[in-house]
C-alpha positions as CSV (number, residue, x, y, z in Angstrom):
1,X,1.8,-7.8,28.8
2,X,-0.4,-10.5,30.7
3,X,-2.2,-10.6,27.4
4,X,0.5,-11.3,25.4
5,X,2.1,-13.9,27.0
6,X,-0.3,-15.6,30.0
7,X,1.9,-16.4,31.6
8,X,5.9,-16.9,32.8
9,X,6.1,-20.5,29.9
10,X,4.1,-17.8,27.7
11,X,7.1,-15.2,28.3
12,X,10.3,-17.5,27.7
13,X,8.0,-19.1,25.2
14,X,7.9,-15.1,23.4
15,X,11.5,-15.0,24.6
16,X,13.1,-17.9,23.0
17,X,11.1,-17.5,20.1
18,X,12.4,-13.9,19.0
19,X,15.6,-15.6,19.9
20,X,15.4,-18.3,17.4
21,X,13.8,-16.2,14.5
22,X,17.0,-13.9,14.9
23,X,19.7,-16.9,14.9
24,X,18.0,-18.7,12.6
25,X,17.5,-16.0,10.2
26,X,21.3,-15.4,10.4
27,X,21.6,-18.8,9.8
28,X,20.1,-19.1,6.7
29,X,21.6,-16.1,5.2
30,X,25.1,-16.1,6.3
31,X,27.9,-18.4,5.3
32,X,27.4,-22.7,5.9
33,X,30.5,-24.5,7.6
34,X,32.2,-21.6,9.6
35,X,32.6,-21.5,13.2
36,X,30.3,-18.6,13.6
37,X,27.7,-20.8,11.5
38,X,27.8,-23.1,14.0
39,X,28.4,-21.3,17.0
40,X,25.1,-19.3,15.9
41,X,23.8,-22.4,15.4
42,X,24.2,-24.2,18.5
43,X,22.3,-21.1,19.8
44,X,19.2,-22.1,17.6
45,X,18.9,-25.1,18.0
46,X,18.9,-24.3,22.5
47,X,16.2,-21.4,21.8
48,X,14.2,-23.9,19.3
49,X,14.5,-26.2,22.6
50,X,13.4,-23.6,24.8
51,X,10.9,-22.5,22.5
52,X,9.3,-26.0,22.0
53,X,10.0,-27.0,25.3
54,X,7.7,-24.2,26.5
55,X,4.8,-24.4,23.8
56,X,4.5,-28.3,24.9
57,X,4.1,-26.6,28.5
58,X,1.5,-24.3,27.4
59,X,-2.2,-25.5,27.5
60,X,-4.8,-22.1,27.7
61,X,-5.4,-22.5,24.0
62,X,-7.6,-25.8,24.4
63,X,-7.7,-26.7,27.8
64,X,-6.0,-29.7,26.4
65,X,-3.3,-31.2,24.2
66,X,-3.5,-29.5,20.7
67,X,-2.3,-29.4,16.9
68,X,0.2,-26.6,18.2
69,X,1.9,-29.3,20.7
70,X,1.5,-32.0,17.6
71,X,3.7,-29.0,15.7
72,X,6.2,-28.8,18.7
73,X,7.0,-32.1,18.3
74,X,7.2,-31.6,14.8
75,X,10.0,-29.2,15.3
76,X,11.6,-30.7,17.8
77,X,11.5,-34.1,15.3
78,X,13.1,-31.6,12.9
79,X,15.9,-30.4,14.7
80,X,17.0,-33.9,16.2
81,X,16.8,-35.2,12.2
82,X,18.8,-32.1,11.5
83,X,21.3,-32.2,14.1
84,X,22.2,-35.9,14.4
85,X,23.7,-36.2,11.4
86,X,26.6,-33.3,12.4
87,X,26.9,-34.8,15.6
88,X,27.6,-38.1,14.8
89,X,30.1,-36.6,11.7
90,X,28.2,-39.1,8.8
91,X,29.6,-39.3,5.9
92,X,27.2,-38.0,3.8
93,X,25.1,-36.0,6.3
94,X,25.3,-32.6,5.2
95,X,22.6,-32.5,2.9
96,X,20.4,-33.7,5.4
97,X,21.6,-31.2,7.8
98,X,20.7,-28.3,5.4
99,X,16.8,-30.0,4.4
100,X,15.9,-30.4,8.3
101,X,17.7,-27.2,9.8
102,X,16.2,-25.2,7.0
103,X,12.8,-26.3,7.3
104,X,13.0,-26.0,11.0
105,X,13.7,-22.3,10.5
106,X,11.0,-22.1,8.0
107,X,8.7,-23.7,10.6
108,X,9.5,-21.4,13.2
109,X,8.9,-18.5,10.8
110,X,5.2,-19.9,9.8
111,X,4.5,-20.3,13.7
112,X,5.6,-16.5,13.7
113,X,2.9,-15.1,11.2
114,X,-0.1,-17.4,12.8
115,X,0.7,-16.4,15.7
116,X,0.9,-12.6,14.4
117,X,-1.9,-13.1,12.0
118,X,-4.4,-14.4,15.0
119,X,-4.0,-10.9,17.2
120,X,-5.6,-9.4,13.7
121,X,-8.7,-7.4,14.9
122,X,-11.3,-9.7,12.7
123,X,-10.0,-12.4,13.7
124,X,-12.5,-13.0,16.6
125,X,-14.0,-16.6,16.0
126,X,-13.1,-20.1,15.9
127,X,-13.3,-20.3,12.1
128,X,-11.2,-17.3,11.2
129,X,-8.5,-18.2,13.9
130,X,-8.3,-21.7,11.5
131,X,-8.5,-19.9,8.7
132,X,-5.6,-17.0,9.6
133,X,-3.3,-19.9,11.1
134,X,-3.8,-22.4,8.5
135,X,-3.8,-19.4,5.6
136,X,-0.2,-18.4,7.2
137,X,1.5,-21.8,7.7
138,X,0.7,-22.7,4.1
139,X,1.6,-19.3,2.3
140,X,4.9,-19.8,4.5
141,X,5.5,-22.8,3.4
142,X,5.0,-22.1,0.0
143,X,7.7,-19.3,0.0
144,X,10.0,-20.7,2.4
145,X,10.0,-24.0,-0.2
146,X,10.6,-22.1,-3.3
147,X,13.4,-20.1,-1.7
148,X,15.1,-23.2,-0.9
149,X,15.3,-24.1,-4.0
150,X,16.5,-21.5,-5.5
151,X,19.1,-21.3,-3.3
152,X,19.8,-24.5,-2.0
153,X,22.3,-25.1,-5.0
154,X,24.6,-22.5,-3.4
155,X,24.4,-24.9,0.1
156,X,25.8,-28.1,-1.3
157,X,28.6,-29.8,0.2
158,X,31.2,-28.7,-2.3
159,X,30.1,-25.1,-1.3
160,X,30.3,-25.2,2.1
161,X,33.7,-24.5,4.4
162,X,35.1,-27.1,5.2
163,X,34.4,-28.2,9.0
C-alpha cells in the first residue's frame, strides 16, 4: 500500500478521491435541484476540498511545485466559480452552476484515468508518463464535453426542481 499512496496526504488524497468520483458521479446522473442533489453535493464539493487540499500537499512527483498542483488549483478555481453562484442565490446563476460543477466532475474523472493509466506496466519513462497523462486528460475531455452537450439541454433551469 506504501506504493500506492506514499504517504498519510497520499492516502486521504486516494480516500477523498474515490469519495468524490462516487458523489459526483451521482451527481451528474441523478436528478438537479432536489435536496438529495445538494445534500450529495455539498459532500463533493468537501471531498473535491479534501482531495485538492491534499494533492497541493503532495510533492514526491517533482521534488517541487508541478502541473498537477497548477491542476489543483484549477479545480479548486472550478468549484468556487461553481459554487458561488448558489451560495449567494444569483439570479441567473444556475447555468453557471451546472458548466463549473460539471466540468469539475469531468476534471476529477480525467485526474482518475492518468493517474490509472501511469501504473500501466510500459509506462516506465518520463516520455510515456506525459504521453499516458496527457493522452487521458484529453480523451476525457473530449467525451466528458460531448456528453454535456447532449445532455446539458435536460439541465436547464426550466428543468430543474425548483430550490
Amino acid at each position: 500500500m506504501e506504493n500506492l499512496v506514499g504517504s498519510t496526504a497520499g492516502l486521504l488524497h486516494l480516500i477523498s478521491a474515490c469519495l468524490a468520483l462516487i458523489s459526483g458521479s451521482y451527481i451528474l446522473w441523478a436528478k438537479k435541484g432536489t435536496q438529495v442533489h445538494k445534500r450529495v453535493g455539498y459532500f463533493y464539493v468537501a471531498a473535491l476540498l479534501l482531495v485538492n487540499g491534499t494533492a497541493l500537499s503532495i510533492y514526491h512527483l517533482f521534488g517541487t511545485v508541478g502541473i498537477f498542483h497548477f491542476l489543483a488549483f484549477l479545480s479548486l478555481t472550478s468549484v468556487f466559480l461553481g459554487m458561488v453562484p448558489m451560495l449567494m442565490k444569483w439570479k441567473n446563476g444556475l447555468n453557471w452552476h451546472i458548466n463549473q460543477m460539471y466540468f469539475s466532475v469531468i476534471g476529477l474523472y480525467a485526474a482518475f484515468f492518468g493517474e490509472t493509466a501511469v501504473r500501466l506496466p510500459f509506462v516506465q519513462t518520463i516520455w510515456w508518463f506525459w504521453i499516458v497523462v496527457a493522452g487521458a486528460g484529453i480523451v476525457t475531455m473530449a467525451v466528458g464535453t460531448y456528453v454535456f452537450l447532449v445532455k446539458y439541454k435536460n439541465w436547464k433551469p426550466e428543468r430543474v426542481e425548483s430550490r
